[in-house]
C-alpha positions as CSV (number, residue, x, y, z in Angstrom):
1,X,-18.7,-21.5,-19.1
2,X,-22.4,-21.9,-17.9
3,X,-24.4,-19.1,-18.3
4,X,-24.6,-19.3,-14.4
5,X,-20.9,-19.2,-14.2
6,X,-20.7,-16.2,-16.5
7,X,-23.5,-14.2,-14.5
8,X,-21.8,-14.6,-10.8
9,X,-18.1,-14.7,-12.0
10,X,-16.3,-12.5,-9.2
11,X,-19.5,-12.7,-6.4
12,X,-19.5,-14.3,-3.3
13,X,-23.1,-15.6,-1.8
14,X,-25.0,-13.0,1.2
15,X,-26.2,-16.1,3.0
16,X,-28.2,-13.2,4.8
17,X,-30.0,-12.3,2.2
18,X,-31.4,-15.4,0.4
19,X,-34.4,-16.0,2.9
20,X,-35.6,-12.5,2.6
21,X,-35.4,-12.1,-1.1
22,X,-37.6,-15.6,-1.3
23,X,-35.1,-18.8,-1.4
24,X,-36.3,-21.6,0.6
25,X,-33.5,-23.5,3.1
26,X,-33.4,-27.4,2.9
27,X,-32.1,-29.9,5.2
28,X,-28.6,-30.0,3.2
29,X,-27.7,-26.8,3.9
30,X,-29.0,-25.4,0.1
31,X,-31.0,-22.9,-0.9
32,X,-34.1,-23.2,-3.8
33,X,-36.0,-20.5,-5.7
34,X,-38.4,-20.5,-8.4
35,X,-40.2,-18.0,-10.7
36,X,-41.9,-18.2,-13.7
37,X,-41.6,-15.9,-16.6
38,X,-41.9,-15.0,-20.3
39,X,-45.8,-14.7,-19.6
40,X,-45.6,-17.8,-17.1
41,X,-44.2,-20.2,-19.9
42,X,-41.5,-21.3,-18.8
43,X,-39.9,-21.7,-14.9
44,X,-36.1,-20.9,-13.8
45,X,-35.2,-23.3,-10.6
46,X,-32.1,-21.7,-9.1
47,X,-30.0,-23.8,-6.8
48,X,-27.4,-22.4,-4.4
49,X,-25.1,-25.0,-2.4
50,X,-21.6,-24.5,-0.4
51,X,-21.3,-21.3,-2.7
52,X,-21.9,-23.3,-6.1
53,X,-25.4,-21.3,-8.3
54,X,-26.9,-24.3,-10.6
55,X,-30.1,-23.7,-12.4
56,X,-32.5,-24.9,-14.3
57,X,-35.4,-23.8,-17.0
58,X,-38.3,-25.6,-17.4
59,X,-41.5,-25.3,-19.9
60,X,-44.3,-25.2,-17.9
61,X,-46.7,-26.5,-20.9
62,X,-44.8,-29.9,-20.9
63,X,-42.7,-29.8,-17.4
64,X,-39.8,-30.8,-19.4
65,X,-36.7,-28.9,-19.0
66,X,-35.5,-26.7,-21.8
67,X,-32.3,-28.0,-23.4
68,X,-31.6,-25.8,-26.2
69,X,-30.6,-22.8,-23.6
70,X,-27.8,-24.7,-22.9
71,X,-26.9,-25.5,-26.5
72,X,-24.6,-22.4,-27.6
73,X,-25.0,-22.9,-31.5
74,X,-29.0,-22.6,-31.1
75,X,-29.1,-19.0,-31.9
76,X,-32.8,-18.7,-32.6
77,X,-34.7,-15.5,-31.5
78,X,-36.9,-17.7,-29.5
79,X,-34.0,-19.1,-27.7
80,X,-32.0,-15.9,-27.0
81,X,-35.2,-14.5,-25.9
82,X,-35.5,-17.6,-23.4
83,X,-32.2,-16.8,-22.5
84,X,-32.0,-13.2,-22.0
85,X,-35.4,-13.8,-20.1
86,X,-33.4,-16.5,-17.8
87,X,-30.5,-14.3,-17.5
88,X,-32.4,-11.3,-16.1
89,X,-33.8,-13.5,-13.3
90,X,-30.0,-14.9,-12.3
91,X,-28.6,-11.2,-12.5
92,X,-31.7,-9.8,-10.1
93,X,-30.8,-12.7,-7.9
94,X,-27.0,-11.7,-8.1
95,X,-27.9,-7.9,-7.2
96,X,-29.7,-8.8,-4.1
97,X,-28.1,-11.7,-2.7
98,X,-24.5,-11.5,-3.4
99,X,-21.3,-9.1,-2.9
100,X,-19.4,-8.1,-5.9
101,X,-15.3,-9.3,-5.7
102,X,-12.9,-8.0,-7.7
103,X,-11.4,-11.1,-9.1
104,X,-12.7,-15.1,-10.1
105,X,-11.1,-17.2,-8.0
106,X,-11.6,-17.1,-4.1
107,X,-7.7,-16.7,-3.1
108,X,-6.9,-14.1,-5.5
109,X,-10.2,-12.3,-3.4
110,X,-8.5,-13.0,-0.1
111,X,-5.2,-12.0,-0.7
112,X,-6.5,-8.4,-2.0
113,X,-8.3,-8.2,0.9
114,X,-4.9,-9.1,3.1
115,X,-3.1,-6.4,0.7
116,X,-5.4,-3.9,1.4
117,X,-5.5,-4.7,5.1
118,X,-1.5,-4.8,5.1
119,X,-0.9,-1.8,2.9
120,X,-4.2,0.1,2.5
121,X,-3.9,-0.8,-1.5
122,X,-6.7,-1.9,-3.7
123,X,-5.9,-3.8,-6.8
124,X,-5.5,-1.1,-10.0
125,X,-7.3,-2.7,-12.8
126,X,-4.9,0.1,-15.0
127,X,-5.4,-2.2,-18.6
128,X,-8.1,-1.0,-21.3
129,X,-7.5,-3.6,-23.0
130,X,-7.6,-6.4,-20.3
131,X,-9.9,-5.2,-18.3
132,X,-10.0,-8.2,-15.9
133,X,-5.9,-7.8,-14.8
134,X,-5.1,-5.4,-11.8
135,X,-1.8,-4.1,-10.5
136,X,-1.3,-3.2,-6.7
137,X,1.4,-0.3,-6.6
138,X,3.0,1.7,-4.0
139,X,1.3,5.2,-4.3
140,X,4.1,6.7,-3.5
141,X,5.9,6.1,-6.3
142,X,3.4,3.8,-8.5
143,X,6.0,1.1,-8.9
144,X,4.0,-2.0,-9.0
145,X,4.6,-5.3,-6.6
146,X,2.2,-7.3,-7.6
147,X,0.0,-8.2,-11.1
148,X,-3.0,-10.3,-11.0
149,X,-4.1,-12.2,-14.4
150,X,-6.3,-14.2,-15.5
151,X,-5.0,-16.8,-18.4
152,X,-5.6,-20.3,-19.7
153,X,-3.5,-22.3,-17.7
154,X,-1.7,-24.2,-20.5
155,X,0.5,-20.7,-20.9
156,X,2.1,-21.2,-17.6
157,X,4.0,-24.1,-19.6
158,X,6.0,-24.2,-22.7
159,X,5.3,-28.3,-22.4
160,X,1.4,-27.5,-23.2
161,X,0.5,-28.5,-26.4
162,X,-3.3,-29.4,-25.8
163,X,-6.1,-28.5,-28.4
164,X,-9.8,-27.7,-28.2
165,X,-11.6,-30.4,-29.5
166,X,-14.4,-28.8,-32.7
167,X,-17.0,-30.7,-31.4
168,X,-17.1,-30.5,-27.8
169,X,-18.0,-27.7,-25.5
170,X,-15.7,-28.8,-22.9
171,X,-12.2,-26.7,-22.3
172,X,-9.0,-29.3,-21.9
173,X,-7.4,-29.0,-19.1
174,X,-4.6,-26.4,-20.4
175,X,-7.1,-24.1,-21.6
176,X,-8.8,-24.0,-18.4
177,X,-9.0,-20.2,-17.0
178,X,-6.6,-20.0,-14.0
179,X,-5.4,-16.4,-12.0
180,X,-2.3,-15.7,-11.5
181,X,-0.3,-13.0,-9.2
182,X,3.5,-12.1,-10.3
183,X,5.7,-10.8,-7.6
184,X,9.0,-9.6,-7.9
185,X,11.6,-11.3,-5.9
186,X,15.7,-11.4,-5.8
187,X,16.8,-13.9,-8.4
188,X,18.0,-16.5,-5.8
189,X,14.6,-16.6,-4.3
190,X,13.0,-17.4,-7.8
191,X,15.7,-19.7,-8.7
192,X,14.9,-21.5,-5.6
193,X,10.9,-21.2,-5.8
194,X,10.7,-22.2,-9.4
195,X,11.3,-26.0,-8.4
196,X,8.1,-26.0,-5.9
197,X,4.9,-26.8,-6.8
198,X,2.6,-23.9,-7.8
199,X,5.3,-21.4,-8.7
200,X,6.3,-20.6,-12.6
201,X,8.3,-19.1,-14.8
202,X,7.0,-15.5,-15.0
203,X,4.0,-14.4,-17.3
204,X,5.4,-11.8,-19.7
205,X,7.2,-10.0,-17.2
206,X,11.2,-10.3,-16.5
207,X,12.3,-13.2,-15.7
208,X,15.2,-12.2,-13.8
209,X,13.5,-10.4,-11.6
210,X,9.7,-11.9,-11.6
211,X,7.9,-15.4,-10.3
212,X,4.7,-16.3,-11.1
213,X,1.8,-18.0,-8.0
214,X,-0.4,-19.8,-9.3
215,X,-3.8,-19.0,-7.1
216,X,-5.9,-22.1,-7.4
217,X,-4.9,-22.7,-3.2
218,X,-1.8,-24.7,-4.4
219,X,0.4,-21.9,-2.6
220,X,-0.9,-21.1,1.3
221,X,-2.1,-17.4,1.7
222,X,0.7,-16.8,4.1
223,X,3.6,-18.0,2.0
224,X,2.2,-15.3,-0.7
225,X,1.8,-12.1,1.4
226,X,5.4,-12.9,2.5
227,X,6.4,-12.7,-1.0
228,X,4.3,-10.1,-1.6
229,X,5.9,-8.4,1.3
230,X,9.5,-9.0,-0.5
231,X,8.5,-7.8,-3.8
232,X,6.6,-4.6,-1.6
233,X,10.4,-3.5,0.0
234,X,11.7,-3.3,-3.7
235,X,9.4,-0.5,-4.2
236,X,10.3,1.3,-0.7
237,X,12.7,4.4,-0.9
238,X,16.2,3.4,-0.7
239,X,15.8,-0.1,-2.3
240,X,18.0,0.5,-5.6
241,X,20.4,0.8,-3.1
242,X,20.1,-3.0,-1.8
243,X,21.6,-5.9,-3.8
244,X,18.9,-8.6,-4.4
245,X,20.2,-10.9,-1.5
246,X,20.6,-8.3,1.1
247,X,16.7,-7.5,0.5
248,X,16.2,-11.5,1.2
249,X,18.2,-11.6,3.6
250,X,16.0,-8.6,5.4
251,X,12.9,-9.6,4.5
252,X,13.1,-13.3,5.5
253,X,11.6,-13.2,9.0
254,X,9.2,-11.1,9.3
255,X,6.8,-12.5,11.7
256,X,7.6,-11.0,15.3
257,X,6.5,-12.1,18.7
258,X,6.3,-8.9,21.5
259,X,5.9,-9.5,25.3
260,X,2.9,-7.5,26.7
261,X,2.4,-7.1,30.8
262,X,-1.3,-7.8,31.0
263,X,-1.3,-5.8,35.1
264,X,0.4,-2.8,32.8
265,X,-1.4,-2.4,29.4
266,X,-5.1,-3.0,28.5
267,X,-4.4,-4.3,25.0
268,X,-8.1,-6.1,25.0
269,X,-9.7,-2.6,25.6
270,X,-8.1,-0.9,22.6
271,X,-9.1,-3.9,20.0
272,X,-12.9,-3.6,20.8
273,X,-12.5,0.3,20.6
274,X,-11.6,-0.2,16.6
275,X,-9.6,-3.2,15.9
276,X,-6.4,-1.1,16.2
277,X,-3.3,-0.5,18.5
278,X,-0.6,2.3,18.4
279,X,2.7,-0.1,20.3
280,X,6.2,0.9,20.7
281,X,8.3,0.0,17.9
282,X,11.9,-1.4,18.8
283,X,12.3,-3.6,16.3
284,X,13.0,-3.0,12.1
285,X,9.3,-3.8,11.2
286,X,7.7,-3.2,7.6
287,X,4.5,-2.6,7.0
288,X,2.6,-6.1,6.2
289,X,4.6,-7.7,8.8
290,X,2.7,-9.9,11.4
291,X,3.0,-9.1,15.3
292,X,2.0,-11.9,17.7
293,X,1.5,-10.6,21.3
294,X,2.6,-12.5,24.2
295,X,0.9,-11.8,27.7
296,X,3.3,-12.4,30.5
297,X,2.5,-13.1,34.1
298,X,-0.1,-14.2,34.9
299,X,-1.3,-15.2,31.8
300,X,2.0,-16.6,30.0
301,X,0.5,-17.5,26.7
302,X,0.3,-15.7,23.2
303,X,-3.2,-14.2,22.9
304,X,-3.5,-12.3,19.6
305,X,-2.2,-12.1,16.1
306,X,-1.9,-8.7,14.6
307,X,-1.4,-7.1,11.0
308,X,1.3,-3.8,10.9
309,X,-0.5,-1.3,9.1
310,X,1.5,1.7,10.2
311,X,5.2,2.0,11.2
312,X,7.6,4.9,12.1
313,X,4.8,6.9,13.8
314,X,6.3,10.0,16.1
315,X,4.7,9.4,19.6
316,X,2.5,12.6,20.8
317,X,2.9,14.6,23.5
318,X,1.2,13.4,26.0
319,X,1.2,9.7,24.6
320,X,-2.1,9.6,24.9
321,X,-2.9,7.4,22.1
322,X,-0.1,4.5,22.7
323,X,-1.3,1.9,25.0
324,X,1.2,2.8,28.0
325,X,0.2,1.3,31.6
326,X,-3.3,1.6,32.6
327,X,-4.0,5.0,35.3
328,X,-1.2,7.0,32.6
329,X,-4.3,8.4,30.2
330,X,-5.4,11.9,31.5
331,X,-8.7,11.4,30.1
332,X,-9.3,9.0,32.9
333,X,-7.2,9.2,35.5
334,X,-8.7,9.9,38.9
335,X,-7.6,9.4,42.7
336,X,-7.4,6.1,43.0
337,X,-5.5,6.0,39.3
338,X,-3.1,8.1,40.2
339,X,-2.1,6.1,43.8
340,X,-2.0,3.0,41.0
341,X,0.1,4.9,38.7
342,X,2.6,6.3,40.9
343,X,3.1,2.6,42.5
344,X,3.4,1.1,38.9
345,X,6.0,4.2,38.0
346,X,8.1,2.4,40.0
347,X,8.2,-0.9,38.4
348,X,7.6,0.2,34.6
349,X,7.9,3.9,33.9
350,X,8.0,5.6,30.9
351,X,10.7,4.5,28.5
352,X,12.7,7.1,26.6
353,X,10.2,8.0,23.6
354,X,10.8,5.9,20.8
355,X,9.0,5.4,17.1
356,X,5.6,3.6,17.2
357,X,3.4,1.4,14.8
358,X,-0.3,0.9,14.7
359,X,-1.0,-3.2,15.0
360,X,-4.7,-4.2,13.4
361,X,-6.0,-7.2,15.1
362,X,-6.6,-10.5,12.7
363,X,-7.1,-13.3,15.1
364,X,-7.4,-13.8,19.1
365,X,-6.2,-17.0,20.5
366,X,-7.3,-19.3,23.7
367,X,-4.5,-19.1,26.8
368,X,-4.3,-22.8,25.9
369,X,-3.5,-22.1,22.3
370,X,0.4,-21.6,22.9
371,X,1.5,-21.3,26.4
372,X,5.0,-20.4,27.9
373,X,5.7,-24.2,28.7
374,X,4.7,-25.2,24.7
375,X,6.9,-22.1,23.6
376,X,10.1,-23.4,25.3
377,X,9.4,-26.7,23.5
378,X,9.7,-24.9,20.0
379,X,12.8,-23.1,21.1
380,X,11.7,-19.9,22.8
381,X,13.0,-19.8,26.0
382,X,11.5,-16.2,26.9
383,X,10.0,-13.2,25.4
384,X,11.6,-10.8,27.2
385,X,11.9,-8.1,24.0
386,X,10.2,-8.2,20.2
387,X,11.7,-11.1,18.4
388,X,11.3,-13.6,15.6
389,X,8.7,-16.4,16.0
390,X,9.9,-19.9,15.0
391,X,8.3,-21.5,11.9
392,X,7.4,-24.4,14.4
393,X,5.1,-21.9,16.5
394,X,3.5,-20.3,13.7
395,X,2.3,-23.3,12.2
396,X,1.0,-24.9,15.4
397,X,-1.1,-21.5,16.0
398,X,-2.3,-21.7,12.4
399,X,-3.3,-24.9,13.1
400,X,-0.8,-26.3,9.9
């Protein structure tokens, strides 16, 4: 590992902020900055390009670059004070121009984000003495459903058997540092995911009732916050009670498509209030679930993709905070609302009062994206009611 590699392990670049703090912009889309120091001997030339920090030191007396930094078994005090020199430059750069992550690699960052946006969770890094492994647990009842690690990649593999050569300063391929998440899944879902590419044998955890996901992009995010969505309803009261292929079976399909009557409910005017909706829930939705919401006439196209965060919420009184036919809020109901709500009473009034959820907005899709006619070529005839989306029209609003 390059002593740049070490310095902004688990950071992401604040393209913001390079400009300000003194990197220049070139014409390939990099950034450069240079400072002398150690009394103006020598010069660090810091690169930054499609998220990748290089550098370089250079004596200024002879404009040559200085090799023996980069030679680990120099261990001179002249060298280490060249290095720590060097290294105090790249960490000040790291302060001001990039954002701490909690993990290495970039999809073990995203999909802590997309747990924390799905179950308000941050990753529990619970281990003393592995300080870089994290857990994400229920909090209601700390049972874990997910372990991130950080290993050398030949361990995923009783067939590894590669060495580290004495003399180079190269890792092999197996003892390259990978992360890892383990879920836990029914043992017909592992049996069956074991075989695919990018799935493992789990890492010293049961393996009855664990998998391992290799997170080096070889797995789509979406196929691992659906596991992670399984292994999450093992740890939700009642569960015990479930044999492992009625949980499958349950947690399957979890993506849901909901009709919306654009004349009846502003949806667009609660997302820009905070990125949140509170909608009737009719359906057996979990937490982590994904909602896509179809606008009927006269739009007849889906037009946003939404994350549950909230489920089995007890509607208030006056049902002021559920998105229920425009004129209905008190708040802002005047003359001419009430004429428009009384008319619209007739067509859609209120239903019986039923549990709601709270949908958090992820994604907001062109009319053209997938309309009704498109929709009936993938099998859905109509979206009368909250139902399961086809595989077919996921992927073709994913763009897959």
């Amino acid at each position: 590992m390059t002593i740049e590699e070490e310095i902004f392990a688990r950071s992401t670049p604040n393209d913001a902020a390079f400009v300000p703090f003194g990197f220049v912009r070139g014409r390939d889309g990099s950034y450069r900055y240079s400072e002398q120091f150690l009394d103006k001997q020598f010069r660090a030339d810091v690169c930054i390009k499609n998220g990748v920090i290089t550098g370089r030191v250079f004596d200024i007396a002879s404009d040559e670059e200085y090799m023996p930094l980069r030679v680990t078994r120099h261990h001179g005090a002249f060298v280490n004070e060249v290095r720590t020199a060097y290294s105090a430059v790249l960490r000040r750069i790291k302060e001001a121009c990039f954002i701490q992550q909690p993990f290495l690699s970039a999809q073990a960052n995203r999909i802590a984000r997309a747990v924390n946006d799905a179950y308000g969770d941050a990753p529990d890094f619970t281990f003393p003495t592995a300080p870089t492994y994290a857990v994400f647990r229920n909090p209601q009842n700390k049972r874990w459903y997910g372990i991130v690690m950080n290993i050398a990649r030949g361990k995923l593999t009783a067939k590894h058997d590669a060495k580290k050569s004495r003399n180079s300063e190269r890792q092999t391929e197996g003892e390259k540092r990978v992360e890892i998440l383990n879920v836990k899944l029914a043992p017909e879902k592992s049996a069956h995911l074991i075989t695919q590419k990018g799935f493992f044998p789990p890492y010293h955890m049961n393996k009855k009732n664990w998998i391992t996901i290799v997170l080096d992009g070889t797995v789509r995010d979406s196929v691992i916050m659906k596991l992670l969505a399984e292994s999450h309803a093992f740890t939700e009261k009642g569960s015990r009670a479930l044999s492992g292929k009625k949980l499958l079976s349950a947690r399957e399909a979890h993506t849901w498509i909901i009709p919306v009557k654009p004349d009846y409910y502003d949806v667009e005017q609660d997302f820009r209030r905070d990125g949140t909706i509170r909608w009737h829930q009719r359906v057996s939705v979990c937490v982590g679930d994904t909602v896509y919401m179809y606008m009927s006439a006269p739009v007849y196209a889906v037009r946003y993709k939404c994350r549950v965060i909230t489920t089995d919420c007890i509607p208030s009184d006056d049902r002021s905070e559920v998105n229920v036919p425009a004129g209905t809020h008190a708040a802002h109901t005047n003359a001419a609302d009430v004429r428009t709500t009384n008319a619209r009473a007739k067509v859609a009034p209120h239903d019986t009062p039923c549990k709601e959820m709270v949908l958090r907005l992820e994604k907001r899709y062109d009319d053209d994206a997938l309309p009704r006619t498109r929709l009936r070529e993938l099998g859905v005839q109509s979206v009368r009611s909250a139902r399961h989306l086809p595989d077919a029209a996921i992927r073709e609003l994913e763009g897959e």
